[in-house]
N, C-alpha and C positions, 0 to 999 in steps of 0.2 A: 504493500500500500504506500503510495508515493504521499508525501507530509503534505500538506499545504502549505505554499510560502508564507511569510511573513506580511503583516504588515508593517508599514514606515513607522507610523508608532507602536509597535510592538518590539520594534530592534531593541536588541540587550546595547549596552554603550558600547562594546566590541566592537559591534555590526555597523554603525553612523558612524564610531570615528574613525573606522576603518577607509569608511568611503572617502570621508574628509581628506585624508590624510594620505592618499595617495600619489596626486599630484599636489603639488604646494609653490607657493611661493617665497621664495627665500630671500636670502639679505639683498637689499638693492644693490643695483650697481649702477646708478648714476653716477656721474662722474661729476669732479669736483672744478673742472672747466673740459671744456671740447677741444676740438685741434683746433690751433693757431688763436686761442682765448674766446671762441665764438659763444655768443650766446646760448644759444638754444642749436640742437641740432634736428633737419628735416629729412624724415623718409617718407618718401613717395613712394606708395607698391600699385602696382596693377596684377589685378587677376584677369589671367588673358584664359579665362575659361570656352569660349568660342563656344565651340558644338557638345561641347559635353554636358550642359546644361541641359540640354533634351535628351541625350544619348543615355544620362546615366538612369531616367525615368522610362528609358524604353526607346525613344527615340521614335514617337508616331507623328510628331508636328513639323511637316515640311516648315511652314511657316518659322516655327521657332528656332529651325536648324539652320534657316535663314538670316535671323535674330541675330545668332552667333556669330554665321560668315562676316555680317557685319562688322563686327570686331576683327575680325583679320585683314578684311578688305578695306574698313575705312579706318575703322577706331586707331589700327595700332600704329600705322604710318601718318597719321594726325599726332600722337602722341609723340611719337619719337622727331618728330621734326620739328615740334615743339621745345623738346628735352634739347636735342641741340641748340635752337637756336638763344636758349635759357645756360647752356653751355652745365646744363645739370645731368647725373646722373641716379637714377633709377631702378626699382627693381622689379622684377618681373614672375610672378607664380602661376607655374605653367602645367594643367593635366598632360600626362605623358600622352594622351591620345589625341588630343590635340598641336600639342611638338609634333607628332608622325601624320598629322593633313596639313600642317604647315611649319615642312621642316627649315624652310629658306628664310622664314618669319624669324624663327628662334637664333638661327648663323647671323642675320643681321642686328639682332637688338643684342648679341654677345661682340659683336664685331664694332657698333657704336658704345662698347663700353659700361652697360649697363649688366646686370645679377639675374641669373634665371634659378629661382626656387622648385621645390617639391613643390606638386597639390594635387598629390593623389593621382591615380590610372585615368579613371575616367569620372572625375569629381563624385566618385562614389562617396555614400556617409557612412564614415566611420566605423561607427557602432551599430551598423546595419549590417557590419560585414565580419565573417566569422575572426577572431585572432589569428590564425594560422596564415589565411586568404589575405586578414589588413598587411602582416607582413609579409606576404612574396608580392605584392602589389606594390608597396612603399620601393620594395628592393628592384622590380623589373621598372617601377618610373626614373628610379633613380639611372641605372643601366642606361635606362634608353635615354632621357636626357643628355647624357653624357657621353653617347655614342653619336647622337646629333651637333651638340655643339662642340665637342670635344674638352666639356669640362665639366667636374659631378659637382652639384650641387651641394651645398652645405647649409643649406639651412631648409626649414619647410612651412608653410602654411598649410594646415590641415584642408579640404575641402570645406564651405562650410562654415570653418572653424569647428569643424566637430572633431572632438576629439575624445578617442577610449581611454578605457583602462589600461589597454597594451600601448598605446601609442607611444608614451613618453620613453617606453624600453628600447621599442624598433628604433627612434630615433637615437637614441643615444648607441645603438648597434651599428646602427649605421657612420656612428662619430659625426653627425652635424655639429656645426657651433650654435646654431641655434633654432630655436621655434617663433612662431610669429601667430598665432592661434588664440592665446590667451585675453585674460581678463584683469590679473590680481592689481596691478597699479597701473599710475601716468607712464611712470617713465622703465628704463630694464631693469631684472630681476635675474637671480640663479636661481632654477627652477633646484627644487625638493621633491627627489622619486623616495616613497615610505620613507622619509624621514632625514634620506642620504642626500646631502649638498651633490649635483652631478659636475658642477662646471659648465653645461650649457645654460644658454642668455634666451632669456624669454624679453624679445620686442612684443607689447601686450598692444591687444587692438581693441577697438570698440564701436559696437554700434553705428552710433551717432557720428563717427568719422569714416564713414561708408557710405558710400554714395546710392548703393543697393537699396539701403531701408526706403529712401527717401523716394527712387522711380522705377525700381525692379515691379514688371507687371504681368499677370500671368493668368489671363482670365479663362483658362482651365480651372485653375484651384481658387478662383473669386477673387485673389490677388491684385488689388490696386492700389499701390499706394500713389500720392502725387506731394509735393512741399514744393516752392515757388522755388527758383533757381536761387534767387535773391535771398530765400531765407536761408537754404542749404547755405550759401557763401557766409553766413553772417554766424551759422555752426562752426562752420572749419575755419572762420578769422577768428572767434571768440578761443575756441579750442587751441588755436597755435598763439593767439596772442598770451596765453595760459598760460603756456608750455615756456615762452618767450621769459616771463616775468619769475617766472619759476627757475630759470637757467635748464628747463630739463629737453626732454623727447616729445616732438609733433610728429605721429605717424599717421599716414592719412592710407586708407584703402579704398580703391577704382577699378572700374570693370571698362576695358575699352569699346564694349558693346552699350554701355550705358553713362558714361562720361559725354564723348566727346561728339556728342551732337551739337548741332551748329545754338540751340539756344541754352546750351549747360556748358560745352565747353572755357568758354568765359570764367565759369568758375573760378577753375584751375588755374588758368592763366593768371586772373587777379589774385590769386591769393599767393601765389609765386612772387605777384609785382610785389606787394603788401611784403611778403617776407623781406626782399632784398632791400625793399625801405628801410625797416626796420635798421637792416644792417646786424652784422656779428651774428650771420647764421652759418652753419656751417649744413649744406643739402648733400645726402651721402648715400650711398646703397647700404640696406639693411644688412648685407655683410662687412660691410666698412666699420660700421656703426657697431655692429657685435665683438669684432674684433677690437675694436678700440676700447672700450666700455669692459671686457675681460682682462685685456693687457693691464686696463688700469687699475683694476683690483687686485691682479695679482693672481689671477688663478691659472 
């Protein structure tokens, strides 16, 4: 006779702090100035999820798979010649399934200088997917990115941001410097696997600095969100002018199927201008930034 599970308030305190405590957030590692004394440091990431957005729910909506082209066809050559002409560098979180329908996409945004991440096979979630499966999946994105551009990546953005129970092991199997998935603070952090300091840098994301919450639409699942361009812009300068005052990390998360249309891309660009006003930034790819931010604790 198989038990009946538990319920949430029936766990004995084993069972809840167990969960708690499995991934954690440990000592900051903000750093006590940036390179060259900058104020505040900016990463920029793009999820260049393209087709795998409909691919990983089955893949029935030509339309939607159309959605995505757009992002390889306009989105990401809008962005990057952006990021040049800004003389900035960026980073870029890439399903492995997507690198292999547009592997010439990935050799050029490695060849302008910019960071190609982990995110998963085929934006699959996480904890949708058995242990065994998340990792030989994590390991053949990795392979294949790396056999594309001819560099493995070191860091990962989970799909999503969803992340397992396993996840935090594979990644550190795989020796990344860091994650980018998270939630625990503003600025980086060493992540805590049960309890153990690992030495990888959790860059934490959020929400509200995601461009997704605000116009990802999906009237399949009744999905509609809308926020005026104008207010999202006044999110992301509040947000970094935050980060600014604070001396810490502004990390902003973008999709280039859902950025850089012609009445949002503005955005972006303003709030690039707005930074360099500012002055004493220092704009870096999320492996720049981890690197730096370890070196400088010492680990």
């Amino acid at each position: 006779m198989t038990d009946t599970p538990l319920e949430p308030w029936q766990w004995p305190e084993e069972t809840w702090r167990a969960k708690v405590d499995r991934v954690r957030a440990g000592r900051s590692l903000k750093p006590a100035t940036w390179p060259g004394g900058a104020r505040c440091a900016v990463a920029l990431s793009f999820d260049a999820d393209h087709e795998t957005n409909e691919l990983r729910d089955g893949g029935k909506s030509v339309g939607r798979l159309s959605w995505g082209q757009y992002g390889t066809r306009v989105g990401v050559p809008r962005i990057l010649e952006m990021l040049k002409r800004e003389d900035i560098k960026a980073s870029f979180f890439v399903p492995a399934v997507a690198a292999l329908l547009h592997p010439d996409e990935q050799r050029r945004v490695i060849a302008e200088g910019h960071e190609i991440g982990l995110h998963g096979w085929i934006h699959e979630v996480n904890t949708a997917v058995p242990p065994e499966k998340e990792r030989e999946l994590h390991f053949r994105a990795a392979d294949t990115l790396e056999k594309i551009t001819g560099i493995r990546p070191v860091g990962m953005r989970t799909p999503s941001w969803d992340f397992s129970e396993v996840t935090l092991a594979i990644q550190r199997e795989l020796g990344l410097l860091y994650d980018s998935s998270l939630f625990a603070d503003d600025d980086p952090y060493e992540l805590i696997d049960r309890g153990e300091p690992t030495g990888m840098v959790e860059l934490p994301v959020e929400w509200i600095r995601d461009d997704a919450v605000y116009f990802n639409m999906n009237r399949f699942q009744s999905l509609r969100p809308y926020t005026a361009p104008e207010a999202v812009y006044d999110i992301f300068r509040r947000e970094f002018d935050g980060a600014y005052e604070a001396g810490g990390l502004f990390l902003l998360t973008m999709h280039p199927h859902i950025i850089t249309y012609r009445s949002r891309f503005w955005i972006l660009e303003k709030l690039i201008a707005h930074a360099k006003a500012r002055g004493s930034v220092w704009f870096a790819r999320h492996d720049e930034i981890a690197a730096y931010v370890k070196g400088q604790a010492g680990l």
